[in-house]
PyMOL Python script that loads the backbone (N, CA, C, O; Angstrom):
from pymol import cmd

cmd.read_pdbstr("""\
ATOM      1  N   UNK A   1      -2.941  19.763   0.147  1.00  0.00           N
ATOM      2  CA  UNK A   1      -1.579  19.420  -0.241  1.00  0.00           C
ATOM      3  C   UNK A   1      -1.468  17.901  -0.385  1.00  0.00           C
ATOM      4  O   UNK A   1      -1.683  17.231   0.625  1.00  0.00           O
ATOM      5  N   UNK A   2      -1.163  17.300  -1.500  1.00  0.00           N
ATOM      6  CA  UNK A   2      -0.408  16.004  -1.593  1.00  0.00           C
ATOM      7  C   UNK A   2       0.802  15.372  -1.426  1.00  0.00           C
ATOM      8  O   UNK A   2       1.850  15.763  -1.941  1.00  0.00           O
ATOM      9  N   UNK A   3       0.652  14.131  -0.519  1.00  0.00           N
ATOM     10  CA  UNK A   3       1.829  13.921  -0.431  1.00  0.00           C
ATOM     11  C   UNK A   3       2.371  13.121  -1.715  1.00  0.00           C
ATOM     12  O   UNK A   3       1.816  12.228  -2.356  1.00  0.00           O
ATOM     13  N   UNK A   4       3.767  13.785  -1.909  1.00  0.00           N
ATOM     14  CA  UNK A   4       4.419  12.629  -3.236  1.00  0.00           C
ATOM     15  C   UNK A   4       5.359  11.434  -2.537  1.00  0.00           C
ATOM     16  O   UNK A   4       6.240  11.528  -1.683  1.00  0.00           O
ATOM     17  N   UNK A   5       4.861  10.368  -3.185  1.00  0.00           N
ATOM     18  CA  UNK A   5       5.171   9.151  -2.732  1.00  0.00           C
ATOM     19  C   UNK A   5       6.967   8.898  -3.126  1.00  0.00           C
ATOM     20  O   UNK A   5       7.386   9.612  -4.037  1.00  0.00           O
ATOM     21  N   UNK A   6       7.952   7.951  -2.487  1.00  0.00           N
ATOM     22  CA  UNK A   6       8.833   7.857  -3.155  1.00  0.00           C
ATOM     23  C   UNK A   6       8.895   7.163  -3.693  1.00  0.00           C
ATOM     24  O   UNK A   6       9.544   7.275  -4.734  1.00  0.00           O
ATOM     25  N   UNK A   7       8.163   5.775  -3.305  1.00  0.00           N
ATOM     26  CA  UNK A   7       7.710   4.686  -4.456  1.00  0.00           C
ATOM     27  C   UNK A   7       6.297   4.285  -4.691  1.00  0.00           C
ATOM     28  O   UNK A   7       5.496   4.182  -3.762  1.00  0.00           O
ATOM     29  N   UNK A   8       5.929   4.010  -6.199  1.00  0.00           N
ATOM     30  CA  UNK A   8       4.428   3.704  -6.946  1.00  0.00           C
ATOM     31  C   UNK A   8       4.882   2.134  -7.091  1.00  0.00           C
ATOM     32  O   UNK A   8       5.581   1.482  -7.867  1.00  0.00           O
ATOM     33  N   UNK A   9       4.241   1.930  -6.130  1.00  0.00           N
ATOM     34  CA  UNK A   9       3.373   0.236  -6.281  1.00  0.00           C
ATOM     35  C   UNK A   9       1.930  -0.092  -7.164  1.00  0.00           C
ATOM     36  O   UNK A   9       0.792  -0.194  -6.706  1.00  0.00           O
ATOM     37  N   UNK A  10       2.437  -0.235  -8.766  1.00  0.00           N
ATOM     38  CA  UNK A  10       0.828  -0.632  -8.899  1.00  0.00           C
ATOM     39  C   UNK A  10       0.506  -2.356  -9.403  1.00  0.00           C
ATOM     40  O   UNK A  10       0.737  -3.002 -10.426  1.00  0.00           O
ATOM     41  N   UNK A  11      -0.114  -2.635  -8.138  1.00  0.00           N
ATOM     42  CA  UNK A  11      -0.509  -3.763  -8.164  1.00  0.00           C
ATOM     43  C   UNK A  11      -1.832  -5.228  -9.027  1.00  0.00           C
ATOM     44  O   UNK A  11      -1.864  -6.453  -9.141  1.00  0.00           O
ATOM     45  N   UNK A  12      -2.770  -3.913  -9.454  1.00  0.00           N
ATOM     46  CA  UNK A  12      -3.787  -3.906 -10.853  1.00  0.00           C
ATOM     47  C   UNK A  12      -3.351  -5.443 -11.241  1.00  0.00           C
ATOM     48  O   UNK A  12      -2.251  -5.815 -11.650  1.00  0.00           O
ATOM     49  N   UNK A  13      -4.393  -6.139 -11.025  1.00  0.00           N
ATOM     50  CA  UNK A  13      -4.235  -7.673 -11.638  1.00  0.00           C
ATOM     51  C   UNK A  13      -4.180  -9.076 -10.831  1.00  0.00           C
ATOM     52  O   UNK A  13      -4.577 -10.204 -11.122  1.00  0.00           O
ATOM     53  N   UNK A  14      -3.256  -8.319  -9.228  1.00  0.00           N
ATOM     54  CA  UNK A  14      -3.070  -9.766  -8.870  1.00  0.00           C
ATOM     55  C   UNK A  14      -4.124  -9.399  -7.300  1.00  0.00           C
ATOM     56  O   UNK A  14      -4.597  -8.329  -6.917  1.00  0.00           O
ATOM     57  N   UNK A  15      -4.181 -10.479  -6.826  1.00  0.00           N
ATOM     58  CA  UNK A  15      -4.957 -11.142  -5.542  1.00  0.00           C
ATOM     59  C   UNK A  15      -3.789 -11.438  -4.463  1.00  0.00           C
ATOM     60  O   UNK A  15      -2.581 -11.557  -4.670  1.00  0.00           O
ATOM     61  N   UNK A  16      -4.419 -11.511  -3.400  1.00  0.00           N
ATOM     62  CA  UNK A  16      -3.915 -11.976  -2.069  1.00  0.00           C
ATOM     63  C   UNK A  16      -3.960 -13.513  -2.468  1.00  0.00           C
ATOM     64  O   UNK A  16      -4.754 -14.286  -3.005  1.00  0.00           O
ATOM     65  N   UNK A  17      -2.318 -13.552  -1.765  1.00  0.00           N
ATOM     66  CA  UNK A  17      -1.556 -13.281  -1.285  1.00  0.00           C
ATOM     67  C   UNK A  17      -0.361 -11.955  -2.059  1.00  0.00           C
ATOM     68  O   UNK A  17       0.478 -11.232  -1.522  1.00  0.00           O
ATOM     69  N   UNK A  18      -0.665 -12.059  -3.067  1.00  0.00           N
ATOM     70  CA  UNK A  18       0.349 -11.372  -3.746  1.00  0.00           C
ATOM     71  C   UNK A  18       0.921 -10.130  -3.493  1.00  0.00           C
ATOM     72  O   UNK A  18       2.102  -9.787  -3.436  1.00  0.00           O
ATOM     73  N   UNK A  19      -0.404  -9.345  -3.312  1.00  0.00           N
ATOM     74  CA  UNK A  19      -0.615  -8.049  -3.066  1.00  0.00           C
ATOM     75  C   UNK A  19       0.149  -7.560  -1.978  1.00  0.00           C
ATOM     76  O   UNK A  19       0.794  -6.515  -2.065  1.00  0.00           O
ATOM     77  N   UNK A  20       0.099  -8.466  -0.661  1.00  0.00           N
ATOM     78  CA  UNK A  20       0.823  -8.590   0.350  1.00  0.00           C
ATOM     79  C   UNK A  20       2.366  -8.554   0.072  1.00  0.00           C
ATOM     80  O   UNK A  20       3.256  -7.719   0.238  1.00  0.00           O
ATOM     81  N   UNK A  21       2.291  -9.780  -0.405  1.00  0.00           N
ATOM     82  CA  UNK A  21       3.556 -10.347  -0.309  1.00  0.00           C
ATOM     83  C   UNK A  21       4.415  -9.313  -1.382  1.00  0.00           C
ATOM     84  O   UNK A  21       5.619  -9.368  -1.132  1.00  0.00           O
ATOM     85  N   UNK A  22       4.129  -8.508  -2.365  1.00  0.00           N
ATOM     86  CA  UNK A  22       4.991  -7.710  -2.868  1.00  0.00           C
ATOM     87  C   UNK A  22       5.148  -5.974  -2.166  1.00  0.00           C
ATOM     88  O   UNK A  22       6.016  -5.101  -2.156  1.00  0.00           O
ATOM     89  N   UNK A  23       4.014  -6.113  -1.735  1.00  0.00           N
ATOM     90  CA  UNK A  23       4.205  -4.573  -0.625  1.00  0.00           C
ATOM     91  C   UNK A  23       5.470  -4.822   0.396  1.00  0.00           C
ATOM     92  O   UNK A  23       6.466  -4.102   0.467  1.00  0.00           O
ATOM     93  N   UNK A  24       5.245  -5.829   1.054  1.00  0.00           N
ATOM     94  CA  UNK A  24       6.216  -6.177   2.277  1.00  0.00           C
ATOM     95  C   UNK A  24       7.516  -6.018   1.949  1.00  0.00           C
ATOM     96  O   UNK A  24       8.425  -5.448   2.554  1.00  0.00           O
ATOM     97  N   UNK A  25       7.479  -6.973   0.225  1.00  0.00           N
ATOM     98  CA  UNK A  25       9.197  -6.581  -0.359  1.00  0.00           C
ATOM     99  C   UNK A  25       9.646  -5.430  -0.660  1.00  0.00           C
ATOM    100  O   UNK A  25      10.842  -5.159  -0.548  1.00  0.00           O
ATOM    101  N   UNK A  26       8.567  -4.409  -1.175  1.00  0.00           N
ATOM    102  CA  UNK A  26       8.967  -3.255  -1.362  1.00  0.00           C
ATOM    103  C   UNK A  26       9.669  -2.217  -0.268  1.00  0.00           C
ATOM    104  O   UNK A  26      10.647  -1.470  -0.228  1.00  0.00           O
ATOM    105  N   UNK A  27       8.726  -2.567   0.475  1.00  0.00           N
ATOM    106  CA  UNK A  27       8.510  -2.048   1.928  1.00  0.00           C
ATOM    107  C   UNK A  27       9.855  -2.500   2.944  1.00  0.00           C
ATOM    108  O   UNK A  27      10.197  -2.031   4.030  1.00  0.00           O
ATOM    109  N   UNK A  28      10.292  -3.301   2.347  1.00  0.00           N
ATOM    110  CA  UNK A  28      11.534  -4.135   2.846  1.00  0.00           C
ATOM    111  C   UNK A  28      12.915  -2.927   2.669  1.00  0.00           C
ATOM    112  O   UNK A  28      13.513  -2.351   3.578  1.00  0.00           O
ATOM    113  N   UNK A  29      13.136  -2.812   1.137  1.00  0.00           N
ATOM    114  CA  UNK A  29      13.676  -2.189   0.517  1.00  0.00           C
ATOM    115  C   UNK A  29      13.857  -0.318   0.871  1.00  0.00           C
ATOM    116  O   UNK A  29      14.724   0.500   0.562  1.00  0.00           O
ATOM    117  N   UNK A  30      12.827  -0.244   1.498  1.00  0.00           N
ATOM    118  CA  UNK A  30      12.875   1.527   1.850  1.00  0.00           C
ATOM    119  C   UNK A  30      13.539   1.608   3.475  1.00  0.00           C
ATOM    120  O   UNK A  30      13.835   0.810   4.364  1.00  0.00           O
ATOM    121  N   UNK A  31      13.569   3.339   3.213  1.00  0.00           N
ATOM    122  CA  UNK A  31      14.420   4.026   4.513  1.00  0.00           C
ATOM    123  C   UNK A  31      12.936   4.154   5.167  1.00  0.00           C
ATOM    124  O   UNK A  31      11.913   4.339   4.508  1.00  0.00           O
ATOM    125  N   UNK A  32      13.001   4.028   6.541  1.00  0.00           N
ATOM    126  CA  UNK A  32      12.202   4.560   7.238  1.00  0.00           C
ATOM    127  C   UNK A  32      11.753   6.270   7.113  1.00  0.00           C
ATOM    128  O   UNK A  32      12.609   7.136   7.290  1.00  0.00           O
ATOM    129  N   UNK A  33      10.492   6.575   6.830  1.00  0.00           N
ATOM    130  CA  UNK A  33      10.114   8.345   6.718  1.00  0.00           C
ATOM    131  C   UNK A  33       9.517   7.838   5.238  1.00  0.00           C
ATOM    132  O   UNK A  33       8.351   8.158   5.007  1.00  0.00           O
ATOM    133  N   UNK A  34       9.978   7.343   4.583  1.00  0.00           N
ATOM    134  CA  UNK A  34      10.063   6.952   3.148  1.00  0.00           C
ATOM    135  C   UNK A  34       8.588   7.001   2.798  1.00  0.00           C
ATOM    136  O   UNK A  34       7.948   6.975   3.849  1.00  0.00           O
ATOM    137  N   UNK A  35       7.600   7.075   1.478  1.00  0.00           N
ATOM    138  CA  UNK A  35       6.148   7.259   0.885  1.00  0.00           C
ATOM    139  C   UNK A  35       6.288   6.002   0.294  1.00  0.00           C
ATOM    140  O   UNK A  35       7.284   5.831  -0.408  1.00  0.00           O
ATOM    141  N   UNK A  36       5.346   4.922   0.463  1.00  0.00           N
ATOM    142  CA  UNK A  36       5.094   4.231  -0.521  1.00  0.00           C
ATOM    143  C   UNK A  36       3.094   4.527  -0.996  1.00  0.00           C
ATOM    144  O   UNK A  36       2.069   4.737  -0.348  1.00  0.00           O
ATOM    145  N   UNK A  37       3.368   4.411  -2.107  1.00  0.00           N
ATOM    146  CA  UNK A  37       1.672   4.472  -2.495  1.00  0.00           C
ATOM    147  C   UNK A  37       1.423   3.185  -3.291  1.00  0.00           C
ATOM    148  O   UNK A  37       2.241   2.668  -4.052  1.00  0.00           O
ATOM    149  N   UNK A  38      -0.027   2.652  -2.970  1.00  0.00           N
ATOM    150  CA  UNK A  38      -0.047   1.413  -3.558  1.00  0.00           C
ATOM    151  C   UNK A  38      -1.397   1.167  -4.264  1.00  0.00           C
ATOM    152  O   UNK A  38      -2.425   1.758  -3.936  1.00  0.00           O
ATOM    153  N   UNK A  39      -1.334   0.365  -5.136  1.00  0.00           N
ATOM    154  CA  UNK A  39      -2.534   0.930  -6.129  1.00  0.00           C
ATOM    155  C   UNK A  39      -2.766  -0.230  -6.282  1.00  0.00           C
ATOM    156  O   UNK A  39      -1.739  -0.903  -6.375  1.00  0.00           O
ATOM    157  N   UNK A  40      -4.343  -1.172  -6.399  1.00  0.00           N
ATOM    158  CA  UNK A  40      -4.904  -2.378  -6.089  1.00  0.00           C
ATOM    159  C   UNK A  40      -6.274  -2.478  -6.790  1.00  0.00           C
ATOM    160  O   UNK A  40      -7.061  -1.666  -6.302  1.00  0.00           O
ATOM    161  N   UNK A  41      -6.883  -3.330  -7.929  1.00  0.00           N
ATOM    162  CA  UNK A  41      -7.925  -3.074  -7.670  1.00  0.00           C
ATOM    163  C   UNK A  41      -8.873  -4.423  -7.002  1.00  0.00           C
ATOM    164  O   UNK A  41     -10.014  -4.721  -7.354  1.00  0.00           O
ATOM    165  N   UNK A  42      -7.963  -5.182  -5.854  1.00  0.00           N
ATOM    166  CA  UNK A  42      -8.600  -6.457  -5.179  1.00  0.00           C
ATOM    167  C   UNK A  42      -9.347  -5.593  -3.961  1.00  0.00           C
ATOM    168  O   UNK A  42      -8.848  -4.861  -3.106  1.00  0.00           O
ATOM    169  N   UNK A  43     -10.735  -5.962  -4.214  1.00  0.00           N
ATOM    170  CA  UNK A  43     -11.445  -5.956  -2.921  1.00  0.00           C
ATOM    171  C   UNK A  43     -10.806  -5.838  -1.547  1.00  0.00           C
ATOM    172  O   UNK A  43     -10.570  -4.889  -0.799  1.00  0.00           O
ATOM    173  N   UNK A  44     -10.600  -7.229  -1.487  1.00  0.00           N
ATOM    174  CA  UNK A  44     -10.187  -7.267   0.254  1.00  0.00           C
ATOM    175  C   UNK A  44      -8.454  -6.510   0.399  1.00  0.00           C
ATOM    176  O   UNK A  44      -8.096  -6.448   1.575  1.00  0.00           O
ATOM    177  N   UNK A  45      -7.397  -5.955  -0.639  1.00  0.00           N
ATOM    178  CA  UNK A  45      -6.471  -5.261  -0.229  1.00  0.00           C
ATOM    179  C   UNK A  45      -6.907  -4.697   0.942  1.00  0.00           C
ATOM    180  O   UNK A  45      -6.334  -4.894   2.013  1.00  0.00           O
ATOM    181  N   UNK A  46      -8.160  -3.811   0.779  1.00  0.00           N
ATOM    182  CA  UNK A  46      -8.678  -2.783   1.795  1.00  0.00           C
ATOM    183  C   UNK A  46      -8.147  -2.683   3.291  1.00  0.00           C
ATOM    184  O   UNK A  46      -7.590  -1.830   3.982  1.00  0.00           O
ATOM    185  N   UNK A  47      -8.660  -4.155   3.459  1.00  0.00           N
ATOM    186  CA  UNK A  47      -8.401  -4.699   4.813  1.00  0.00           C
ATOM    187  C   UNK A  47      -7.147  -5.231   4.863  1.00  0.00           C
ATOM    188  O   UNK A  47      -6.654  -5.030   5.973  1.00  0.00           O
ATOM    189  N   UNK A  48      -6.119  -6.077   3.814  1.00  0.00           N
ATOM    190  CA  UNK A  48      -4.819  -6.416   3.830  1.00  0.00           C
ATOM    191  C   UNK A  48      -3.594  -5.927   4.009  1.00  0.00           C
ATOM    192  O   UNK A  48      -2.543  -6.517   4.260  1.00  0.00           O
ATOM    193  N   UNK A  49      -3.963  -4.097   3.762  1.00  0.00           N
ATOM    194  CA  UNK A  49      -3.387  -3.471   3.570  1.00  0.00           C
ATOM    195  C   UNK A  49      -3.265  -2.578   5.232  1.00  0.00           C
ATOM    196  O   UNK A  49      -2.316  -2.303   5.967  1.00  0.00           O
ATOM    197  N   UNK A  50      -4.673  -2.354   5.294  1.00  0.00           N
ATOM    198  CA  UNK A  50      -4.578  -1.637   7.012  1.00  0.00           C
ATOM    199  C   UNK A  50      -3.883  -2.837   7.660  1.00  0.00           C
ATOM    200  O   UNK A  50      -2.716  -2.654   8.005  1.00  0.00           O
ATOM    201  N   UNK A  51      -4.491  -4.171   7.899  1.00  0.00           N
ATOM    202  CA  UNK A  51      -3.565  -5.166   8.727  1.00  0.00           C
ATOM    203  C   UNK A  51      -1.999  -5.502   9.054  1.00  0.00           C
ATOM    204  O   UNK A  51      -1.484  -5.970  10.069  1.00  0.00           O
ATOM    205  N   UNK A  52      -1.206  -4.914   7.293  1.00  0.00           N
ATOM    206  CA  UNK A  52      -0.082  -5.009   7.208  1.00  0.00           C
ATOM    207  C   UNK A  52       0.107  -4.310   7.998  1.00  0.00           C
ATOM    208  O   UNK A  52       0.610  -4.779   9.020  1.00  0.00           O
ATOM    209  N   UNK A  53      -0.172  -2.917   7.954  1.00  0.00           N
ATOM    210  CA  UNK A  53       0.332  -1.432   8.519  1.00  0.00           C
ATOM    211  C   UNK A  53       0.253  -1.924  10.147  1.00  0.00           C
ATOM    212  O   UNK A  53       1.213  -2.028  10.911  1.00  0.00           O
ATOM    213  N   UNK A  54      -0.949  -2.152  10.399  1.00  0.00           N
ATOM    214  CA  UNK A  54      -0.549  -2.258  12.070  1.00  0.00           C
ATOM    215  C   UNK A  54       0.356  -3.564  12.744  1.00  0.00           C
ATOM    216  O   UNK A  54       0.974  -3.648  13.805  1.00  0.00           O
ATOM    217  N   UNK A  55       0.138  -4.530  11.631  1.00  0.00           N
ATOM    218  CA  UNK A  55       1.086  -5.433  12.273  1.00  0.00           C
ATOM    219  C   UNK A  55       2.851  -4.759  12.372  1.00  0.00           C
ATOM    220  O   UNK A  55       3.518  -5.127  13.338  1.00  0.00           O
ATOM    221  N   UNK A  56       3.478  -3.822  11.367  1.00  0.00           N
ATOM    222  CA  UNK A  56       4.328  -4.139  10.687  1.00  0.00           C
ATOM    223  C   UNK A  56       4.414  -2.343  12.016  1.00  0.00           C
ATOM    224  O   UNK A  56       5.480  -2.145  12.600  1.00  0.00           O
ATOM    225  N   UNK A  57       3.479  -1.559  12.194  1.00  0.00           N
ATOM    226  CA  UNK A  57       3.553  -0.506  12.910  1.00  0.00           C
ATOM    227  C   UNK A  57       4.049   0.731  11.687  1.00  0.00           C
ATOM    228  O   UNK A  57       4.949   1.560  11.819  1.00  0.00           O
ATOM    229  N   UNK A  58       3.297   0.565  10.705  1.00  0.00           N
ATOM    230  CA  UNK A  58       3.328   1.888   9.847  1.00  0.00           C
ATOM    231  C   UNK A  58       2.237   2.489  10.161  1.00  0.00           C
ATOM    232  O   UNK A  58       1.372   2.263  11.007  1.00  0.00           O
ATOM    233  N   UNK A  59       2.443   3.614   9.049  1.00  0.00           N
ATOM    234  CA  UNK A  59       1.855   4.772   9.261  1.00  0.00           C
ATOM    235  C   UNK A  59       0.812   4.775   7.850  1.00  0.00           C
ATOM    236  O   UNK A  59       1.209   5.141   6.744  1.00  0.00           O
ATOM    237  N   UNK A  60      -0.536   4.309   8.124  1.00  0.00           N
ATOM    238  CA  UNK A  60      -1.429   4.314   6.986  1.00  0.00           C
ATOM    239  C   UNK A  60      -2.188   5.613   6.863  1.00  0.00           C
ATOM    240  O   UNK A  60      -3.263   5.869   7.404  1.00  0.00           O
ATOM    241  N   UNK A  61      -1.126   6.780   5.690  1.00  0.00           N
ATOM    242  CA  UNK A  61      -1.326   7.849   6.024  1.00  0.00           C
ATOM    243  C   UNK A  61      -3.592   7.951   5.005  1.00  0.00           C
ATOM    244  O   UNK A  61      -4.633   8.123   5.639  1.00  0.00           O
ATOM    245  N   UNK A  62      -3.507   7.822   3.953  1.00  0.00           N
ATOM    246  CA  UNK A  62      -4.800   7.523   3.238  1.00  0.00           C
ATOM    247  C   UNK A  62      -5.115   6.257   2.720  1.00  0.00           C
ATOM    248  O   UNK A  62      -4.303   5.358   2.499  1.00  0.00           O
ATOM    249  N   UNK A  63      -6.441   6.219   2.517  1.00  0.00           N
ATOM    250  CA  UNK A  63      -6.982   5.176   1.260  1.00  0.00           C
ATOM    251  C   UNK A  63      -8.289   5.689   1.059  1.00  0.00           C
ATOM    252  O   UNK A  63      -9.240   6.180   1.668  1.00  0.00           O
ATOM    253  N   UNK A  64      -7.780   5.241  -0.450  1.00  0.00           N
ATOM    254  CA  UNK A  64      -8.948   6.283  -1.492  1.00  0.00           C
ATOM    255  C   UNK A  64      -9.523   4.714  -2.107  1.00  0.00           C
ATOM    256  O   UNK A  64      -9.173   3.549  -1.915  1.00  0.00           O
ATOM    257  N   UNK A  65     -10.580   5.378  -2.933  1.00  0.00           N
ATOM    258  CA  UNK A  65     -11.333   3.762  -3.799  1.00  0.00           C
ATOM    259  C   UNK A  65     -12.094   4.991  -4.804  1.00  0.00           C
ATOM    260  O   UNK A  65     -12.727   6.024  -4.583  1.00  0.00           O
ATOM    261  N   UNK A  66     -11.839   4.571  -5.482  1.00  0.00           N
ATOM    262  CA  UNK A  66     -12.375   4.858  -7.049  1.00  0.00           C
ATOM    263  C   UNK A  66     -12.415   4.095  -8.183  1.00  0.00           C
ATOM    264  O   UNK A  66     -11.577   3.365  -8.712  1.00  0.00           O
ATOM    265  N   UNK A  67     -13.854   4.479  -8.540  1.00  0.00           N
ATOM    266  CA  UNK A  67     -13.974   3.019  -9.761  1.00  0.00           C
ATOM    267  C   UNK A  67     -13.530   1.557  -9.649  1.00  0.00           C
ATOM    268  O   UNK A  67     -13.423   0.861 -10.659  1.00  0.00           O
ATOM    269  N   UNK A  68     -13.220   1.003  -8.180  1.00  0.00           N
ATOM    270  CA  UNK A  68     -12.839  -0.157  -8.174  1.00  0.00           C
ATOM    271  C   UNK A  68     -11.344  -0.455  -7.914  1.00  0.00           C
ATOM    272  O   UNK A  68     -10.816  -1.566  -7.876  1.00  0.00           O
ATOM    273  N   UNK A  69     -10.590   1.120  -7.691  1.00  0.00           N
ATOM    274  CA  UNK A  69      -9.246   1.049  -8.002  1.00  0.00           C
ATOM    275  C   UNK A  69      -8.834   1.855  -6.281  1.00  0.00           C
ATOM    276  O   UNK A  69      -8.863   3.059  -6.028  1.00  0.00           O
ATOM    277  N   UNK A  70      -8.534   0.890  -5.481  1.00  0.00           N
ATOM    278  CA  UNK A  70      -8.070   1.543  -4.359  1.00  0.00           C
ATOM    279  C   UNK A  70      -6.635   2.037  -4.559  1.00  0.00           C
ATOM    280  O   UNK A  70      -5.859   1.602  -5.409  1.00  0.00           O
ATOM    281  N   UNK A  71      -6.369   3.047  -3.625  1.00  0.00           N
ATOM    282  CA  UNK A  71      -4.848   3.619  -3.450  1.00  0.00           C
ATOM    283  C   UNK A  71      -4.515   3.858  -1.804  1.00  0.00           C
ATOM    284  O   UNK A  71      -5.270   4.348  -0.965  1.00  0.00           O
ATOM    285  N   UNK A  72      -3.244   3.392  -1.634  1.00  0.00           N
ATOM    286  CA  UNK A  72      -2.724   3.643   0.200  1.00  0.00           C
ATOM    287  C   UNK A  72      -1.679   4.372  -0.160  1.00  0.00           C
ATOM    288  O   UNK A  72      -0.864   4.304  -1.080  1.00  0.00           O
ATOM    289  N   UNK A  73      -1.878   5.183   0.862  1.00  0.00           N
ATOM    290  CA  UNK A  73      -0.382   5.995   1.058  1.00  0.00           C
ATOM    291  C   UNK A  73      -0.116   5.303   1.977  1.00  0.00           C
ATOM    292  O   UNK A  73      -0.993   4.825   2.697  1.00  0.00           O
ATOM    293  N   UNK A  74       1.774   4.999   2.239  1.00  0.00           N
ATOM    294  CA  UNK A  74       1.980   4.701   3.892  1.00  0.00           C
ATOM    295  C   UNK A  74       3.361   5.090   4.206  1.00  0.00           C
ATOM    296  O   UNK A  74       4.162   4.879   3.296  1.00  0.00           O
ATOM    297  N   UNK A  75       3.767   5.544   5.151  1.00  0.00           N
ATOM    298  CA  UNK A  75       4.992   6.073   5.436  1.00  0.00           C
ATOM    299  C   UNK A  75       5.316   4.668   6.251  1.00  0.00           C
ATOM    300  O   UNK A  75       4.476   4.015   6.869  1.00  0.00           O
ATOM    301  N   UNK A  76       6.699   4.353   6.116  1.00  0.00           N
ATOM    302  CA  UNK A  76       7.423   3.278   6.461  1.00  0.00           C
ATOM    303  C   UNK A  76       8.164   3.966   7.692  1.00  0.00           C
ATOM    304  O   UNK A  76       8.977   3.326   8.360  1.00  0.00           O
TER     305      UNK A  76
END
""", "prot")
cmd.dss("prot")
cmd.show_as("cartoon", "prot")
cmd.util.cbc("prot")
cmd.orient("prot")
């Protein structure tokens, strides 16, 4: 079963800091329970992305990598 996200973040193009810094706003913007999925194809997101989650105390439900193109699910 998949989860459907309530918001598609695709990020394709930019680098850290960016990557960050526009998840957080998004992430700003939602109800708690809420899906965000986020789509990256920077290397180190990988790790930018788990770090957010535990600093911030979400819920990093997956991350996938294909062809260069990672994806996070995370419940807020």
């Amino acid at each position: 079963m998949s989860i459907k996200p309530d918001v598609v973040l695709d990020l394709k193009g930019l680098h850290c800091p960016m990557h960050i810094m526009k998840t957080k706003k998004a992430l700003d913007l939602m109800k708690a329970g809420q899906i965000i999925e986020v789509i990256s194809n920077d290397k180190g997101s990988k790790s930018d992305i788990s770090g957010l989650c535990r600093r911030l105390g979400l819920e990093l439900i997956s991350t996938t990598e294909e062809n260069g193109i990672f994806r996070f699910t995370i419940r807020k």
